[in-house]
C-alpha positions in Angstrom: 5.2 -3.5 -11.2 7.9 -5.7 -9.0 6.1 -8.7 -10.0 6.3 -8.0 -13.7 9.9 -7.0 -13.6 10.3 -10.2 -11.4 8.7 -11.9 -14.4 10.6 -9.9 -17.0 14.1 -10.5 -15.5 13.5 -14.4 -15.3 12.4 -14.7 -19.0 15.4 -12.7 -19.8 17.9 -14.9 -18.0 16.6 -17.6 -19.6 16.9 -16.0 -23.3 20.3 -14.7 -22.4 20.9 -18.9 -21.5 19.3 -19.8 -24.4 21.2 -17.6 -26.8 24.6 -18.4 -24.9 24.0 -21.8 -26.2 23.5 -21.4 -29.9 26.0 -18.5 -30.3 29.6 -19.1 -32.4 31.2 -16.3 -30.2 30.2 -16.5 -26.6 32.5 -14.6 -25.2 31.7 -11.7 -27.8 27.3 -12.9 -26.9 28.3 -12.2 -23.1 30.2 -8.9 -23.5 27.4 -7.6 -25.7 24.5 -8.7 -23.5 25.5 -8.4 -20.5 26.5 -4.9 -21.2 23.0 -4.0 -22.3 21.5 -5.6 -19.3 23.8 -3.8 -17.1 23.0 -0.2 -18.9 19.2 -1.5 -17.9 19.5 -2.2 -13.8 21.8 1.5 -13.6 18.7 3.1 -15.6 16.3 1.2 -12.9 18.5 2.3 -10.2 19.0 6.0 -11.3 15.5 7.1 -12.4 13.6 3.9 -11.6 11.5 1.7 -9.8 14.9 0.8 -7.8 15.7 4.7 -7.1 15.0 4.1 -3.3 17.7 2.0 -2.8 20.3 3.6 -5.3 23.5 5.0 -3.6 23.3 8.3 -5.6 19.7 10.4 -6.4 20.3 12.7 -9.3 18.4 15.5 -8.6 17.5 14.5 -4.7 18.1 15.3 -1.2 17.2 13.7 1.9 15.7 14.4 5.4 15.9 11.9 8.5 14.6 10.8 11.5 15.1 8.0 13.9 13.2 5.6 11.6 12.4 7.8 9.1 14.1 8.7 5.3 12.3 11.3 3.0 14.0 11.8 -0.4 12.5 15.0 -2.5 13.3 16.9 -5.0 16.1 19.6 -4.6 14.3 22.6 -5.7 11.4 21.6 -3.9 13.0 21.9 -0.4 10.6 24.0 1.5 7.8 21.6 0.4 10.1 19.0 1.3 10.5 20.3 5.2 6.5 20.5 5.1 6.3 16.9 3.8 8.9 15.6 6.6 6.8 17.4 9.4 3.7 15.3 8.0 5.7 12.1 7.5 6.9 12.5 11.7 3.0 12.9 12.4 2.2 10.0 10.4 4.6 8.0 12.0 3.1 8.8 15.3 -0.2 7.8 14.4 0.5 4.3 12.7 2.8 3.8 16.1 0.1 4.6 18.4 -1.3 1.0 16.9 1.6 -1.0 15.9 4.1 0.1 18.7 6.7 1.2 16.6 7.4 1.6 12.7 10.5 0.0 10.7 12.7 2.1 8.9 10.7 3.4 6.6 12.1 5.7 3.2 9.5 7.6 1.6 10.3 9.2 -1.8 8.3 12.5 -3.2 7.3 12.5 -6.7 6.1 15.3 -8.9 4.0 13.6 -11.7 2.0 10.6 -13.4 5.3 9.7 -14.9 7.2 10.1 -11.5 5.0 8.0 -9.7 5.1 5.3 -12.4 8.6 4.8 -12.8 9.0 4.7 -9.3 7.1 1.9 -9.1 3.4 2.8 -8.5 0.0 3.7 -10.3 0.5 6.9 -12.5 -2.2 8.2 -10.7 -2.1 7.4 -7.3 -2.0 9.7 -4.5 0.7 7.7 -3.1 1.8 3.7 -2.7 3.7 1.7 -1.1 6.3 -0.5 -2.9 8.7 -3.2 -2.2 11.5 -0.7 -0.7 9.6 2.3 0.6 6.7 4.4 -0.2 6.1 6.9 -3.0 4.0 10.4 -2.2 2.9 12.4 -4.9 4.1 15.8 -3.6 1.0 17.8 -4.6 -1.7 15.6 -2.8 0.8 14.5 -0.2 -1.2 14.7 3.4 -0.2 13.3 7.0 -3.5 11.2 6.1 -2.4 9.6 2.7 1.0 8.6 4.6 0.0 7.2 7.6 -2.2 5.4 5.0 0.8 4.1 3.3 3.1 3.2 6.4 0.4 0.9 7.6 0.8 -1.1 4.8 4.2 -1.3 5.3 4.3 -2.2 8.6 1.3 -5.0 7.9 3.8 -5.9 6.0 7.0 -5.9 8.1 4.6 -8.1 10.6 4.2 -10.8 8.4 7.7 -11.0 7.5 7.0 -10.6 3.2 6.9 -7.3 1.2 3.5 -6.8 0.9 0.5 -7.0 2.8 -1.3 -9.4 0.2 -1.8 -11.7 3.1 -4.2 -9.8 4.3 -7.8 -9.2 3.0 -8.5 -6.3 1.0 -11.2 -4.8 3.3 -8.8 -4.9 6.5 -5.4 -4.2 5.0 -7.3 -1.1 3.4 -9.7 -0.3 6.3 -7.0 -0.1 8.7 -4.5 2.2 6.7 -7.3 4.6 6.2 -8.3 4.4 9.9 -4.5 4.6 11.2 -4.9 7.4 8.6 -7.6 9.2 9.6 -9.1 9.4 7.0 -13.1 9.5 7.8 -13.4 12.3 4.8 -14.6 9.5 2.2 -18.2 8.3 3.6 -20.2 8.3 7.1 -22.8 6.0 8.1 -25.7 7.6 6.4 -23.3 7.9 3.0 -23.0 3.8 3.6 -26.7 2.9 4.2 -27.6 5.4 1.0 -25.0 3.0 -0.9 -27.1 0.0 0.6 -30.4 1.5 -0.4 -29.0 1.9 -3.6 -27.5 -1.3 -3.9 -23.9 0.1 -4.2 -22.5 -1.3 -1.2 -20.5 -4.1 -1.7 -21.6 -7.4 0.1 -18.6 -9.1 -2.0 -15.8 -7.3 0.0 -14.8 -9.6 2.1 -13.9 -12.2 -0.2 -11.1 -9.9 -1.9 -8.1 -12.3 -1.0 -4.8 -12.4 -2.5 -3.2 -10.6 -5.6 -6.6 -11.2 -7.3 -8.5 -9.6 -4.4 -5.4 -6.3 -5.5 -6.6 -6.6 -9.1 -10.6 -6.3 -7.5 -9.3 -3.5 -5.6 -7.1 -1.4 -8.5 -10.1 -2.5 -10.9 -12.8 -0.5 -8.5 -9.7 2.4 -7.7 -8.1 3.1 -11.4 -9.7 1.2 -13.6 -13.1 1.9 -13.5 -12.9 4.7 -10.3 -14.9 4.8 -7.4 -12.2 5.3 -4.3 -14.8 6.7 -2.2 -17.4 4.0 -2.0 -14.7 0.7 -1.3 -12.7 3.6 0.8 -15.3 4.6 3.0 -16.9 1.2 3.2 -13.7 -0.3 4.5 -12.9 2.7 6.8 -16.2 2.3 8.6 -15.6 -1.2 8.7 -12.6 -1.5 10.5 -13.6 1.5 12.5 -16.6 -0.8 13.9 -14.0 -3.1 14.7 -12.8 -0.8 16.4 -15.7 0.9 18.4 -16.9 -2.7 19.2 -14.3 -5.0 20.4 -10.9 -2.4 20.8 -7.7 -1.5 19.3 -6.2 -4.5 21.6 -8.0 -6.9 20.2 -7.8 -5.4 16.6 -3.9 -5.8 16.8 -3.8 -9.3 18.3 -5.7 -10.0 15.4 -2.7 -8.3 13.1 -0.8 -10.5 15.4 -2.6 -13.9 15.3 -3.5 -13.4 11.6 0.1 -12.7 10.5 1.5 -16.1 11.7 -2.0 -18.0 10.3 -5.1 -17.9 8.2 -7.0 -14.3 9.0 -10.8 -16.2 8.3 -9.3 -18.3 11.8 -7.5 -15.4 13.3 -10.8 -13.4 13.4 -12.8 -16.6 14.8 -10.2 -16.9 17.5 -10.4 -13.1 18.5 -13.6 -11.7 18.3 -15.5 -15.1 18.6 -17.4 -15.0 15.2 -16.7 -15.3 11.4 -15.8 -12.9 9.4 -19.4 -13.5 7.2 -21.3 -13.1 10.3 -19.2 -9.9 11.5 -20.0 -8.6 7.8 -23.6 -8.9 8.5 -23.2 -7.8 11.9 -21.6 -4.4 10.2 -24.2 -4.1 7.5 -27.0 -4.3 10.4 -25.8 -1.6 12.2 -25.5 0.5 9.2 -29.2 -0.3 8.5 -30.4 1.0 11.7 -31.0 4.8 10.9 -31.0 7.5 11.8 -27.0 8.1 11.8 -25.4 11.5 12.5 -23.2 13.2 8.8 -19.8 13.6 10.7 
C-alpha cells in the first residue's frame, strides 16, 4: 500500500505543478488544493495507513514497555492487556535470535476494513508495515507476532523498511520459526506435497517485490498459506538443526550488508541451489515422525 501512496502522492505533486502553471488565479489554485490535500494526510493520519504515527488515536489507548507500544481499541481493554502479555512473549522470542528488538508499535485492529486502512491485506492475520505492525485482534497469537517483529527487525538490520532484501523463503521461514509456528506442515506433510508434486522447487528464486507479489499471489490471491508456510518453516528450521542459530544470524548479518546468494556461500559453504536440494533430500528420506 506505501508504495502506491508513494506513487499516488508523486503524480499528485506533479498535477498540483502542472495546474499551478496554467491557472489565471494561483493564489485562489493553491488555497483550494492545497486545502483538499491537507483534508487528505489528516484523514490518513486519523483513520489511516499513517494512524501509527498520529499524535492523537480517536478511539485508542496504548500499553508500553521498554521497546514495546500496543495501541487497541478502548472498549476492548481486557483483550488489549491479553494482547500486550503476548506481544512481551513475542518479544522474547524474536530477541533470543536477534539480541534485542527496536522500538516496535503494534496496533490491534478489529476487521477486513481495519486492517486495510491501516495499511495491510484485508485479510491478513497480521502485517507488518512501514511504521509498526498491525494484529487483527481476533486471530492475534504470541505466534503471529513474533512472526511479524521478525520482519521488522530483518528489516531494522538492513537499515530500509522492509525486509524485501531478503528472499521470500528465509525472510518468511525465519518469522515463522522465531514464531513458532510448526502448526502448518511436518516432514511427512512436505514429502506428501513432493509426492504430489505440490512442493515448490521454485521457492528460492522469490527475490525482490516480485518475489512479494509470488508470495501474496500463493497467500491471498489464489490461497494456500499452509503449503509455502510450512515449506519455508521446515526450511529454515533445517538451517537450523544443521548448521546453528550462530551461523543462521551471521548469515542475517553478512547478507544484510551484501548479496544473500554470496552471504549463504560464505557461511555455510554451499549455494543456496545445492542447500535446496540438500533440504528436499532429506525430506525424501522416510519414514518422518507427524509432530
Amino acid at each position: 500500500m506505501y508504495i502506491f501512496l508513494a506513487l499516488v502522492g508523486i503524480w499528485t505533486v506533479i498535477d498540483l505543478f502542472k495546474g499551478y502553471k496554467k491557472a489565471v488565479n494561483k493564489n485562489i489554485y493553491l488555497f483550494k488544493n492545497l486545502s483538499i490535500l491537507s483534508g487528505i494526510i489528516l484523514i490518513f493520519f486519523l483513520f489511516g495507513p499513517f494512524f501509527l504515527i498520529s499524535p492523537v488515536k480517536i478511539g485508542y489507548s496504548s500499553l508500553k514497555s521498554d521497546c514495546i507500544t500496543l495501541f487497541y481499541p478502548t472498549s476492548y481493554e481486557t483483550r488489549g492487556q491479553e494482547i500486550f502479555v503476548m506481544t512481551k512473549e513475542a518479544e522474547e522470542n524474536v530477541k533470543d535470535f536477534y539480541g534485542n528488538t527496536k522500538n516496535i508499535k503494534v496496533l490491534v485492529g478489529l476487521s477486513n476494513i481495519d486492517m486495510l486502512r491501516f495499511g495491510s491485506h484485508p485479510k491478513a492475520n497480521g502485517a507488518g508495515t512501514v511504521f509498526g505492525i498491525a494484529i487483527r485482534e481476533s486471530k492475534a497469537t504470541s505466534n503471529i507476532i513474533a512472526h511479524e517483529m521478525s520482519h521488522k527487525n530483518l528489516a531494522e538490520i538492513s537499515n530500509v523498511k522492509t525486509s524485501a532484501k531478503f528472499p521470500r523463503w528465509f525472510d518468511e521461514g525465519l518469522a515463522s520459526y522465531l514464531g513458532k509456528m510448526d502448526y502448518y506442515k511436518n516432514e511427512q506433510d512436505l514429502k506428501d506435497d513432493l509426492d504430489r508434486g505440490m512442493y515448490r522447487k521454485d521457492i528460492t528464486e522469490w527475490k525482490g517485490i516480485r518475489g512479494i507479489f509470488q508470495w501474496l499471489n500463493l497467500t491471498f490471491i489464489k490461497p494456500n498459506p499452509r503449503l509455502i508456510y510450512g515449506q519455508t518453516y521446515l526450511m529454515v528450521k533445517y538451517l537450523f538443526d544443521e548448521y546453528g542459530q550462530e551461523k543462521v544470524y551471521d548469515l542475517v548479518l553478512k547478507a544484510s550488508q551484501s548479496n544473500f546468494d554470496k552471504a549463504f556461500i560464505e557461511v555455510f559453504g554451499i549455494t543456496v541451489n545445492d542447500f535446496h536440494k540438500e533440504f528436499i533430500q532429506y525430506i525424501e528420506r522416510s519414514p518422518h515422525k507427524s509432530s
